[in-house]
Structure formats: C-alpha cells, structure tokens
C-alpha positions as CSV (number, residue, x, y, z in Angstrom):
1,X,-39.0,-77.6,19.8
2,X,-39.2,-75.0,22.1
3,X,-35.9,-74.1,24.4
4,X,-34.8,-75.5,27.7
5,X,-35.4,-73.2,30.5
6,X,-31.3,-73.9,30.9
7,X,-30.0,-73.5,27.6
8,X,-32.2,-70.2,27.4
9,X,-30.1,-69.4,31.1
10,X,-26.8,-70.2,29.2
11,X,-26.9,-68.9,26.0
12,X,-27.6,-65.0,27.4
13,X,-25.4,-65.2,30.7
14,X,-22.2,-66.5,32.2
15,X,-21.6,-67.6,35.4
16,X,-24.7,-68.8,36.7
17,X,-25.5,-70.1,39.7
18,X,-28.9,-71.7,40.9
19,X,-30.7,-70.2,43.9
20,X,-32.1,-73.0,46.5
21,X,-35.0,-74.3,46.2
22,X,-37.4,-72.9,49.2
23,X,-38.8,-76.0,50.9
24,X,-42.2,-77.0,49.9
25,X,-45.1,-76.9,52.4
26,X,-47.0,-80.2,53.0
27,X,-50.2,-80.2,50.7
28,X,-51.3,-83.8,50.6
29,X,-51.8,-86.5,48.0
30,X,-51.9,-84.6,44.5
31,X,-51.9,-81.0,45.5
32,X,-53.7,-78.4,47.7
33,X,-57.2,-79.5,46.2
34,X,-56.6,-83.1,45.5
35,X,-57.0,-83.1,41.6
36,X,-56.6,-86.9,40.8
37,X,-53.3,-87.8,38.8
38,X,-51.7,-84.7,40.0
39,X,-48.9,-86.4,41.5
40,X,-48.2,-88.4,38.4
41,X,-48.3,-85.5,35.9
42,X,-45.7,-83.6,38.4
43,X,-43.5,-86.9,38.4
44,X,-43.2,-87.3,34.3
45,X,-42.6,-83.4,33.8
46,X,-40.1,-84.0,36.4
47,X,-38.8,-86.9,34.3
48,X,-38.9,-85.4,30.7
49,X,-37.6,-82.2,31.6
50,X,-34.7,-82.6,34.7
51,X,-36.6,-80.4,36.3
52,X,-38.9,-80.4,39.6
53,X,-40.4,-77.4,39.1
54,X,-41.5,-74.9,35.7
55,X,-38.8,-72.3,37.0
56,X,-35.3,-72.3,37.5
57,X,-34.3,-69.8,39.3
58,X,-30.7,-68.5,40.0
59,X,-27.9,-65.4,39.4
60,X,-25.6,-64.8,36.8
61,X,-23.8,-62.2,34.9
62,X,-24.9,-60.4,31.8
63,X,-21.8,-58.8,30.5
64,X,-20.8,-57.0,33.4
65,X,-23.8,-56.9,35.4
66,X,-25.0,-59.4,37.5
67,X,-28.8,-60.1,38.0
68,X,-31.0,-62.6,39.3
69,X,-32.5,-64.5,37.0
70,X,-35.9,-66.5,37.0
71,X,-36.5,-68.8,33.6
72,X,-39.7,-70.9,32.8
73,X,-39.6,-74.1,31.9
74,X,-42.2,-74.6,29.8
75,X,-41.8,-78.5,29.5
76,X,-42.9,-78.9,32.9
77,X,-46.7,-78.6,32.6
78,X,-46.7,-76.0,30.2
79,X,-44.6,-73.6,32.3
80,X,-47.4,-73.1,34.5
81,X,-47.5,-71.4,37.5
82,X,-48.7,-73.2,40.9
83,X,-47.9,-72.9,44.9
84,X,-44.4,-74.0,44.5
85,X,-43.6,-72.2,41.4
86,X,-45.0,-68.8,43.4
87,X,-42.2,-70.2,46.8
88,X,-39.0,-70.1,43.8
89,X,-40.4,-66.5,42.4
90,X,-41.0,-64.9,45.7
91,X,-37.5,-66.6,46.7
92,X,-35.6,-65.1,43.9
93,X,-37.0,-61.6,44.3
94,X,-36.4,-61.7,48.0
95,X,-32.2,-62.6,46.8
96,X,-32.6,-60.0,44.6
97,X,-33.2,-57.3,47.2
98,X,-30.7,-58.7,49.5
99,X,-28.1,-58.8,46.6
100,X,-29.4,-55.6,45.1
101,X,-29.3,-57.3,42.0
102,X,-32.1,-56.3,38.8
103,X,-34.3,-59.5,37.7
104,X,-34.1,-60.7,34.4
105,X,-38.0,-62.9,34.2
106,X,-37.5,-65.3,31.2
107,X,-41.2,-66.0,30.4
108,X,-42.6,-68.8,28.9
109,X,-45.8,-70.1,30.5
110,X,-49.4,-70.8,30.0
111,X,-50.7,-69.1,33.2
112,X,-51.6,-70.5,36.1
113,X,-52.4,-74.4,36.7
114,X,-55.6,-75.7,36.5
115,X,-55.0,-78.7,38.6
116,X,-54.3,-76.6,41.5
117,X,-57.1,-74.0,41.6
118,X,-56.8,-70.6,43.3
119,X,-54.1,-71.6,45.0
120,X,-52.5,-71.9,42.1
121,X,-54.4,-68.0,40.8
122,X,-53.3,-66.5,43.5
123,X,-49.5,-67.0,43.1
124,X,-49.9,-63.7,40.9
125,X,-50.4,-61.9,43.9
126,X,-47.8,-63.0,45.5
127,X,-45.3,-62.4,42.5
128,X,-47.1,-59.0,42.1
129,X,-46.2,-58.0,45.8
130,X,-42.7,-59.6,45.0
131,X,-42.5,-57.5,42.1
132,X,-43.9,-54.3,44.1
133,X,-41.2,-54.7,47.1
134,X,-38.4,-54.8,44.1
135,X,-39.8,-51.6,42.4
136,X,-39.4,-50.0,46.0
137,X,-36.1,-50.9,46.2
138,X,-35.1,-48.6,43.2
139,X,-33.8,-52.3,41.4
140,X,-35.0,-52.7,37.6
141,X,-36.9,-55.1,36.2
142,X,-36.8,-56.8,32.6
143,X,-39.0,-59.5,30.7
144,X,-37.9,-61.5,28.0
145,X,-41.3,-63.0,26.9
146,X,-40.8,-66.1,25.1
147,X,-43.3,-67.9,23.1
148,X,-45.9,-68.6,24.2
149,X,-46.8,-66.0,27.3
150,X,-50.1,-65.7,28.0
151,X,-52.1,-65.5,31.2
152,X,-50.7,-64.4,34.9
153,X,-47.4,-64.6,33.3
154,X,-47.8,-61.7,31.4
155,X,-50.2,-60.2,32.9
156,X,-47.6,-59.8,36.2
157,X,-43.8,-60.1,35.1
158,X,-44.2,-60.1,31.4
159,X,-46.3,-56.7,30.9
160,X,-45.4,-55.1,34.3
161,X,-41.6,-54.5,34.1
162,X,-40.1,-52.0,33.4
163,X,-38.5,-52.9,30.1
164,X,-40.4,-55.8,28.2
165,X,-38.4,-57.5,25.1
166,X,-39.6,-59.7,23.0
167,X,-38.4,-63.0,20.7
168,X,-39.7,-62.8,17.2
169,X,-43.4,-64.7,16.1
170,X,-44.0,-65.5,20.1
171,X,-47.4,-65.6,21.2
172,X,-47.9,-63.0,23.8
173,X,-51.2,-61.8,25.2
174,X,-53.8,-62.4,28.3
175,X,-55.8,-64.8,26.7
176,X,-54.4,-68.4,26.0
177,X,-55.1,-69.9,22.4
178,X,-57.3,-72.3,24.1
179,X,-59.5,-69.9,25.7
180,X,-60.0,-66.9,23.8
181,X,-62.1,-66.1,21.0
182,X,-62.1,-68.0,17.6
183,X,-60.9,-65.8,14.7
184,X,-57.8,-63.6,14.1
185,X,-55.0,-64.0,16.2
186,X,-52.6,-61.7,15.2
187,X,-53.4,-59.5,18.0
188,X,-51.9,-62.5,20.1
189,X,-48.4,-61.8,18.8
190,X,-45.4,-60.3,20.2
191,X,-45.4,-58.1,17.2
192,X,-49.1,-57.0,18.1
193,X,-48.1,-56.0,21.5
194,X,-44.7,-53.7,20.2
195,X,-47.3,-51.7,17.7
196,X,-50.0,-51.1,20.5
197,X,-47.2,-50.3,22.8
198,X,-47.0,-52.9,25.6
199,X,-43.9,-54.3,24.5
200,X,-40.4,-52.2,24.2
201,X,-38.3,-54.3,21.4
202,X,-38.4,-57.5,19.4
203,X,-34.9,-59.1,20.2
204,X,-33.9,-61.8,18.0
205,X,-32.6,-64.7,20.2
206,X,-29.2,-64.6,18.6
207,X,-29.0,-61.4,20.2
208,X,-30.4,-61.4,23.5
209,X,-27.7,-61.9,25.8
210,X,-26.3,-58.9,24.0
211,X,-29.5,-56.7,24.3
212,X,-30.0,-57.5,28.1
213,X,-26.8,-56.8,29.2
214,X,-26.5,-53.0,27.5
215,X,-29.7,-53.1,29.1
216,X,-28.8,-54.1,32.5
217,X,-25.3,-51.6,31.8
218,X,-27.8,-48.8,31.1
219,X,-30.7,-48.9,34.1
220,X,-27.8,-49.4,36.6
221,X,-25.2,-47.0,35.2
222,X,-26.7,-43.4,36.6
223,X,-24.3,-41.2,38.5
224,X,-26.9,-39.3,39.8
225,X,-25.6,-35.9,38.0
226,X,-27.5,-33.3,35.8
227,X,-27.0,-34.0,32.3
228,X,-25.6,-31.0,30.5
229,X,-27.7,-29.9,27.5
230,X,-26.4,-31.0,24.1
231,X,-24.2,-28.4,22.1
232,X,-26.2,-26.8,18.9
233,X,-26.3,-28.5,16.1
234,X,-27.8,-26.1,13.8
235,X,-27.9,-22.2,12.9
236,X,-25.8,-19.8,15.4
237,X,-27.2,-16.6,14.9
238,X,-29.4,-15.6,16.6
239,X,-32.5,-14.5,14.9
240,X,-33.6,-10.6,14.5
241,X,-37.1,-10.6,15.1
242,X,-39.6,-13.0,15.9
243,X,-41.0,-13.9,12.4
244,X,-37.3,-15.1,11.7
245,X,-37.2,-17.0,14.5
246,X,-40.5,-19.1,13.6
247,X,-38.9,-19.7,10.4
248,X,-35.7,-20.8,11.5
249,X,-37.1,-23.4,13.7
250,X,-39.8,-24.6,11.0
251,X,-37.0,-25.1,8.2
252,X,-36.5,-28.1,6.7
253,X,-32.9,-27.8,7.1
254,X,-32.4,-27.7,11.1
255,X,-31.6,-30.5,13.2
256,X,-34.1,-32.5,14.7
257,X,-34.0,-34.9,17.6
258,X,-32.5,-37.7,16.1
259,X,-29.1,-36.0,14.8
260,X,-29.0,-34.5,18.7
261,X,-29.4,-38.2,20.1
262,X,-26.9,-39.6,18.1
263,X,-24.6,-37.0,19.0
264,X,-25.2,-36.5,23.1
265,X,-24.8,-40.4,23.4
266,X,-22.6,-43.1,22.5
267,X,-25.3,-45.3,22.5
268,X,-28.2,-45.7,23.5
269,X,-31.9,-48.0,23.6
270,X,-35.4,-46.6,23.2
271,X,-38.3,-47.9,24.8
272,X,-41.6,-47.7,23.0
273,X,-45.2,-47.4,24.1
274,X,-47.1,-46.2,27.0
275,X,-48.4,-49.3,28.5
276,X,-51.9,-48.5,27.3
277,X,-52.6,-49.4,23.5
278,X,-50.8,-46.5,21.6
279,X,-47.4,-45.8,20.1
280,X,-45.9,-41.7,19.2
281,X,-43.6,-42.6,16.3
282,X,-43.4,-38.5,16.9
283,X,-41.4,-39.2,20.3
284,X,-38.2,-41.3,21.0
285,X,-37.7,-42.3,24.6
286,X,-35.1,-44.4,26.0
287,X,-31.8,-44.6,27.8
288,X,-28.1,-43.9,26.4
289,X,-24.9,-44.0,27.6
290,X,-23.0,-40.7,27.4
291,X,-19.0,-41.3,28.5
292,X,-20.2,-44.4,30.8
293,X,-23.0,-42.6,32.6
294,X,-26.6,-43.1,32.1
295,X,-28.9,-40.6,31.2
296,X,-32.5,-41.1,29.8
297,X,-33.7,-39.0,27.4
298,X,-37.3,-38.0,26.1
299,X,-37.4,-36.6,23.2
300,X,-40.1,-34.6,21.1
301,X,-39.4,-35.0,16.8
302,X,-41.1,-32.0,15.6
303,X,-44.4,-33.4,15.2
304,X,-47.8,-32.6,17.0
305,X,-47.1,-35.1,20.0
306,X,-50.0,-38.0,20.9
307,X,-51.7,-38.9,24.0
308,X,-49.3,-42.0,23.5
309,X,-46.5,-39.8,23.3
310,X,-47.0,-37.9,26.5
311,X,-48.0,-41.2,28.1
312,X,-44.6,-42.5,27.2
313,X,-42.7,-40.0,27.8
314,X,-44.7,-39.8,31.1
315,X,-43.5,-43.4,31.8
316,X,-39.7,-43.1,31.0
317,X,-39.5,-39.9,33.3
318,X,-41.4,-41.9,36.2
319,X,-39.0,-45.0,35.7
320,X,-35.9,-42.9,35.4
321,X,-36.9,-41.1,38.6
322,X,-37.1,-44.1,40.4
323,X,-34.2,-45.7,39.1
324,X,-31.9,-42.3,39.9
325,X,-30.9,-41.7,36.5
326,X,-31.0,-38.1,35.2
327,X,-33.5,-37.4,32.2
328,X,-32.5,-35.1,29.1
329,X,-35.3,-33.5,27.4
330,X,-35.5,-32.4,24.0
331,X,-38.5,-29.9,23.2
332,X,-39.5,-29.5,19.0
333,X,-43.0,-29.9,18.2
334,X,-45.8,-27.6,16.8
335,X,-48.1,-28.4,20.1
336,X,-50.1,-31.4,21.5
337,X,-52.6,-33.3,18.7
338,X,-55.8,-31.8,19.1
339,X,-57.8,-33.1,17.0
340,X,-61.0,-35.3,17.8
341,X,-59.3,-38.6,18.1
342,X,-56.8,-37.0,20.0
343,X,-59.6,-35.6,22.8
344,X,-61.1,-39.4,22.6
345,X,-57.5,-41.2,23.7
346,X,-57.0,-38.3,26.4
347,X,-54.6,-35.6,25.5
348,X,-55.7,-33.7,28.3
349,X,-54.9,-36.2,30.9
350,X,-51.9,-36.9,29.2
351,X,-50.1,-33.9,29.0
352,X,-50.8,-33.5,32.8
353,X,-49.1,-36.9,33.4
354,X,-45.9,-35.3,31.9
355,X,-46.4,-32.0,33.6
356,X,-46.7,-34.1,37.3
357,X,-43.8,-36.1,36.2
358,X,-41.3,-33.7,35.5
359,X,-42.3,-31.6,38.4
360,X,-42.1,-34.3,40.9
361,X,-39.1,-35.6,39.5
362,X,-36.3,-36.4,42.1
363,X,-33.4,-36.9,39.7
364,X,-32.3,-33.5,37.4
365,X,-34.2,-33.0,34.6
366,X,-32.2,-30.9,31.8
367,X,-34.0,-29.3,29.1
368,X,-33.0,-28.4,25.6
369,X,-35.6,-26.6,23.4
370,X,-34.3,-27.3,19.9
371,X,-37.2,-26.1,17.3
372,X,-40.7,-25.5,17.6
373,X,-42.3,-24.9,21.6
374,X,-45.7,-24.7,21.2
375,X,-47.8,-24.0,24.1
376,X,-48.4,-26.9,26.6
377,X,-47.7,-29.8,24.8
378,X,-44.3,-28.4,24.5
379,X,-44.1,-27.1,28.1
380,X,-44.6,-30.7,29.5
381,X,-41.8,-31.6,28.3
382,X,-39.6,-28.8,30.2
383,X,-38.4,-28.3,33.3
384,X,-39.1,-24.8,34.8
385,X,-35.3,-23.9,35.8
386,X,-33.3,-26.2,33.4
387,X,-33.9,-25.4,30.1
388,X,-32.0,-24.1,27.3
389,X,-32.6,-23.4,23.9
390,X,-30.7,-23.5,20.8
391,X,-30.1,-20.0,18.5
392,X,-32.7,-22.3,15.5
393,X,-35.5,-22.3,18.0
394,X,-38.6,-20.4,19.3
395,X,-40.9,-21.3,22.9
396,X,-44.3,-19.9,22.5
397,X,-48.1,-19.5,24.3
398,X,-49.0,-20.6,21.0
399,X,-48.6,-20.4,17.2
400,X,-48.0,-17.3,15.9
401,X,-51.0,-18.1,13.5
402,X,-53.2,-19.5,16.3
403,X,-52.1,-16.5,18.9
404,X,-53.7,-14.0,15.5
405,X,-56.9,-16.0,15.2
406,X,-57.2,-16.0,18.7
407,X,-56.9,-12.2,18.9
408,X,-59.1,-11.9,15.6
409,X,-56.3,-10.6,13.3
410,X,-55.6,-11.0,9.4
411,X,-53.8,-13.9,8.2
412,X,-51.4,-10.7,7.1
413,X,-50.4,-10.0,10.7
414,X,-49.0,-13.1,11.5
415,X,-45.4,-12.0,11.3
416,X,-45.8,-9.0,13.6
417,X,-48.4,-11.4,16.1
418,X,-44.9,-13.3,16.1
419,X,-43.1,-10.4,17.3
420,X,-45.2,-9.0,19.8
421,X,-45.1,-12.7,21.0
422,X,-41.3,-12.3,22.5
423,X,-40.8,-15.7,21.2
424,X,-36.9,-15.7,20.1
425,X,-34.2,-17.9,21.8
426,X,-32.7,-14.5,23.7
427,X,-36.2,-13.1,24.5
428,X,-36.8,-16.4,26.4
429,X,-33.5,-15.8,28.6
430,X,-34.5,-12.2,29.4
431,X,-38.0,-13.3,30.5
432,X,-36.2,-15.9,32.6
433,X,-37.4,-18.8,30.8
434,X,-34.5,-20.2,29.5
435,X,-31.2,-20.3,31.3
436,X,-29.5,-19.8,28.4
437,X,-28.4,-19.9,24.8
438,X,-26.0,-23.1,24.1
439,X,-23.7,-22.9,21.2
440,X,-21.8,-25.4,18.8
C-alpha cells in the first residue's frame, strides 16, 4: 500500500504547517470540459483519502532548515495533476519566494488528468513558470520521486530540480505503464534513471528525512567566501626536471581526489549525472560542508574525463553559481576521452560547457591541480587566477608522449619533450599559471 501524502509529510519533517488552499475558480458541473462522473470521482477520492485535492501543500522544518513542501497524494485519482492541483503548486512556490524558503516536491503522480483535458496538460506550464521564478530567486529546489512518477510530474518537478532523490524499486520515467511500449521495463525504474544520470541518489525511505535535511543544510549554508585550496597530501619535494614530474603525478602511490575530499570536508553529498543520459564514474561532484560553510566541489579522479563528466561538472558549477556557493576544483586526469564514442556523445561541446561555466562563474572558483593536467580537458576544470598545484603534480599542452608524436620525435625523447615542456609544479608559478605551490 502505497504512503499517505501526510505520513510521507511527517515521517521526513517536524513542524508542519499546511499552506491555504487558493480558492477554486467556478468550472461548472464535472470540470472545465464536462467529462461525465467527474464530480463523483472527485467526491470518493475526497472520501477515501481526507483529502480534496492530490497535493498537500504546506512548510515545515527539515532538521534545521525550513522549506515549503508540496506532497502528492496519490490516492486521490492517481496523484494526478489538474486545474486545482496547478492553483496549490503555483501557491506554494509563490510562499516559497515570499518566505525565501527551498521546495521540497514529494512526487508521486501519474501525470496529468484525463478527465480534465488540456486544462489539466497545461498545469505543467504553469508549475514550470513556478519553478522558473524560484530558480531566479537563487532558492533550491529538491524532488523526492516516489513510486510511481511518470508523466508531467517528472517531466517538470521530478527531473528539473536541482537535486533529484530517489526511493528504491519506484517507477520513474515519462511514459506511464499504461501507455508506453510493451516489453522491458527496467528502463522505467528509479535505478534506470541514477545509471543514465537523471537522478542524483537512491534514498532509502528510512532515511530520507535525514538525507533532505543535510541536503537542505548544504544548498543554503554558502558564505559567499573563496574556498582555500586543500593542503598536499602527497610528495613535498618538488621535482628536478620535468620527466620526474610526469612520474610523480602518474605513480600509483599519490593521492587522488577521493583522499583530498574526505580531507577538505567534513562531509559532504555528490550528485551524479548530467541530466542527459550519461554518468563519469571518473568525476565526483557534489556539495560538502567544510567548518559549517558550504562549498561545492568538482572533482577530476585521474581518469580520461567523459562528455558526461564535463556535462556534470558543467551542471554543479552552473547550480553552485546560482545558489552563491563557492566551487573547489580538483584537476588529475590524463586529458578529455577522445576516442570515437567520445566525439559521438560530444566532448567538444562538453568541454566548452565547463570552460563557459567557470569563466562566467559569479561565486570564487578555487583550483587545486593535484596530478595529471592534460591539455583542455584538464584546463576546463581551472580557473585562470585561482589555481594551485601540489609539489606530486604536472599541468601540460599535452602529454609528454603526445607533445613528441606531435613534433615527430622518437618514443626515446619523451623524457627530454617533458622537459622542454616546463611542465613542473614551480615552472607553472613562474609562467604565472599557478598561484602557488601549497604544502602539507
């Protein structure tokens, strides 16, 4: 038996107290297109359910935030959404701005209700321009998408906030089960959507309330102050030549982004995905809290980075930005994918999204290069006057082995093609790349 739009309210926040209801225009016997029985269907979901409408909409507090919150009832016509449904959501957003409260959308909805028509279809404009207004304000947005969340519920509040969580096994997806194809439905799954990278985190509901509020802690806990780069974790000599370097960054051994994560923060959540079908298991985005200040972080792992992985990386910078917090960047990876499949999902067009979003980033953007920069795919990551690098890393135009094929040299001169490349952590500070050289 699915969950109670109200116990789903109570069991993830305290203190809740319900908006009022916006007062319903005149549309005539059974609705705005006079579907026969409409009336009586609205009267026994009001009956079995408590409820006179599929949301209940209100604010409450999620540990010590307080958000608005609008939750689907799904036992009132299948959570679907129609005219008055679309007066309660545009309601709640418009409290939300005048509060200056996040939204919390508890999802759990068919779509939009047949016995209405496009009045009822175009409610998703509405809650889009509601949704729109709310992103202007600089005031985040997070789904919970229950089961099942299909249609204009997802495709509006469920897959266009900014974080999307997930309970385990729900069906989640654009097409209904009555109206898509027959066959395999496992793309219809919430665990479908978190490996094609529309949804952030599955959330067991035992652990919701928990997960929402260090989430609503962490998009309203910015400061608005650079984050300082991380201390080194790894070698602190600096190398002799630039061979050495190369090899100090490429060794096994050194720290990668993980170990400087879980050191810079004392906790923190990743988001995952960029919104358009791929996952970088190669880059960790996400937001942490470092001595009760926010800062998000994007973070390369020392592998050739995706199209995915710029286009995340892309997002978190772009969402961070408009939310004020200040984004930490951590460079290590050999250069972008370039391979065919990586030409087909867009690298090009990728990397530039990173490139545009760090340069017309509003909030500081802090840079720490802590192994491999190579070429762009690393550059997109950085930003032009804050960025360190550690004494284990190098920042190159390209590979030391690429830069000698390029210039038609023997596999033998690749340690001197690293040389001439000026590629060591103290060149970069003389050539005014680097700021500096940070230390344990």
């Amino acid at each position: 038996m699915r969950e109670s739009a109200r116990s789903v309210i109570g069991s993830v926040c305290s203190g809740f107290t319900e908006l009022p209801v916006p007062e319903p225009e005149e549309s005539g016997v059974d609705g705005p297109i006079g579907w026969p029985g409409y009336d009586s269907a609205r009267a026994r979901a009001a009956e079995r359910t408590g409820e006179s409408e599929s949301v209940v909409c209100g604010v409450g507090k999620f540990g010590g935030t307080e958000a608005t919150v609008i939750a689907w009832e799904f036992g009132f016509l299948g959570g679907s959404l129609g005219r008055r449904t679309g007066d309660r959501i545009e309601a709640a957003f418009e409290r939300a701005r005048e509060l200056g409260t996040p939204v919390v959308s508890m999802i759990a909805t068919g779509g939009s209700r047949m016995q209405e028509g496009m009045a009822a279809l175009s409610q998703l404009q509405r809650i889009a321009r509601q949704a729109a207004l709310t992103r202007a304000a600089g005031l985040p947005q997070v789904a919970v998408v229950r089961d099942p969340t299909t249609g204009g519920g997802w495709a509006t509040l469920g897959a266009g906030s900014d974080v999307t969580l997930a309970l385990p096994g729900a069906q989640v997806g654009f097409a209904g089960s009555r109206v898509r194809p027959s066959g395999d439905a496992s793309a219809y799954t919430a665990e479908a959507q978190l490996a094609s990278g529309h949804v952030d985190q599955i959330v067991p509901a035992a652990e919701l309330g928990e997960r929402l509020g260090r989430w609503l802690s962490l998009l309203t806990g910015a400061d608005g102050r650079p984050a300082p780069p991380p201390s080194a974790l790894g070698a602190v000599e600096l190398p002799p030549d630039g061979w050495s370097a190369v090899r100090a960054a490429r060794a096994p051994s050194r720290p990668r982004a993980e170990s400087y994560l879980d050191g810079y923060f004392d906790w923190r959540e990743d988001i995952s995905g960029d919104r358009c079908g791929g996952v970088d298991p190669g880059v960790r985005c996400g937001f942490g809290m470092r001595s009760g200040v926010t800062v998000a972080y994007a973070a390369q792992c020392g592998t050739a980075t995706l199209p995915s992985g710029f286009r995340t990386a892309a997002r978190l910078i772009r969402l961070a930005d408009r939310l004020g917090i200040p984004v930490l960047t951590l460079v290590d990876t050999p250069g972008a994918a370039n391979d065919a499949a990586a030409e087909r999902a867009g690298a090009g067009a990728a990397i530039a999204e990173v490139f545009a979003a760090v340069a017309g980033a509003r909030v500081p953007v802090t840079t720490l290069v802590i192994g491999e920069g190579g070429s762009g795919g690393a550059l997109a990551f950085a930003h032009p006057e804050r960025t360190w690098v550690t004494p284990d890393s190098f920042f190159s135009v390209t590979s030391p082995e690429a830069a000698a094929s390029i210039l038609k040299r023997a596999p033998s001169e690749v340690p001197e093609t690293a040389n001439q490349l000026r590629l060591r952590p103290q060149d970069l500070v003389e050539l005014g790349i680097a700021r500096g050289i940070v230390s344990r």
